[in-house]
C-alpha positions in Angstrom: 0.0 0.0 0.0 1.0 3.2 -0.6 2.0 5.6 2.6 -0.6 8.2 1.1 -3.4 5.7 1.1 -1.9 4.7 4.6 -2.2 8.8 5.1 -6.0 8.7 3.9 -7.0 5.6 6.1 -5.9 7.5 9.2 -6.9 10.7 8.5 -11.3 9.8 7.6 -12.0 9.2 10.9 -13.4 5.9 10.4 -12.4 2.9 12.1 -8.8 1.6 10.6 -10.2 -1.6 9.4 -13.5 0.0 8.1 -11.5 2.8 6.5 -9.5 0.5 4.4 -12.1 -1.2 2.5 -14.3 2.0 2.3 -11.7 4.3 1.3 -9.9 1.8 -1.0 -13.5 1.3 -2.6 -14.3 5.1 -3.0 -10.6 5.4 -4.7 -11.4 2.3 -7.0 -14.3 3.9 -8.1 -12.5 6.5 -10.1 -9.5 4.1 -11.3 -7.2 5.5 -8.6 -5.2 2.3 -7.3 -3.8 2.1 -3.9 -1.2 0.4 -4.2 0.7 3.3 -6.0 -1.8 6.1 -4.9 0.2 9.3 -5.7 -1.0 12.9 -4.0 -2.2 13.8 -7.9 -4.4 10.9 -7.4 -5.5 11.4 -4.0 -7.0 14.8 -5.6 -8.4 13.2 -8.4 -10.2 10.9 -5.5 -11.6 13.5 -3.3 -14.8 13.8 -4.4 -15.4 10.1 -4.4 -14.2 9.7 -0.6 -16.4 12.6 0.3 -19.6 10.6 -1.5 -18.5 8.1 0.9 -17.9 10.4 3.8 -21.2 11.4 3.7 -22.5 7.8 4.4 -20.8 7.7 7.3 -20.2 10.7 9.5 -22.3 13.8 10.0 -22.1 16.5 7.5 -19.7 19.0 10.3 -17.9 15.8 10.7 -17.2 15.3 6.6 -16.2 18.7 6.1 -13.6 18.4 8.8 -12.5 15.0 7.9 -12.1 16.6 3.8 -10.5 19.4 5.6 -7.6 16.7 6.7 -7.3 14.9 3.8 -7.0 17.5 1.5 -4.4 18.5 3.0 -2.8 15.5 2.5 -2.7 15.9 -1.5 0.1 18.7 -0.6 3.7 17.8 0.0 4.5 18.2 3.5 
């Protein structure tokens, strides 16, 4: 796995093992594979992981979990 997936599971706010199959289907979704998840393809993900968010967590929840992982598209 890459270390930005790795990035992404911590930073939804979901459990880690719930997180990992959610967020890795979210990134699927729009052809972004994990294994060699880049930030450029985080980016290109983002909307797809907020879809999913939204499932999940309450809506002052998502925006501060998109907040997070947004930020992780950035080098550090």
């Amino acid at each position: 796995m890459s270390t930005v997936f790795e990035s992404l599971v911590a930073a939804s706010g979901l459990s880690p093992i719930f997180a990992r199959s959610t967020m890795k289907r979210a990134c699927e979704r729009v052809g972004v594979p994990i294994e060699t998840m880049t930030r450029s393809d985080l980016t290109k993900a983002l909307p797809s992981i907020r879809r999913v968010l939204e499932t999940f967590l309450p809506p002052a929840d998502v925006d501060a979990r998109m907040r997070i992982i947004s930020k992780l598209t950035t080098p550090p």
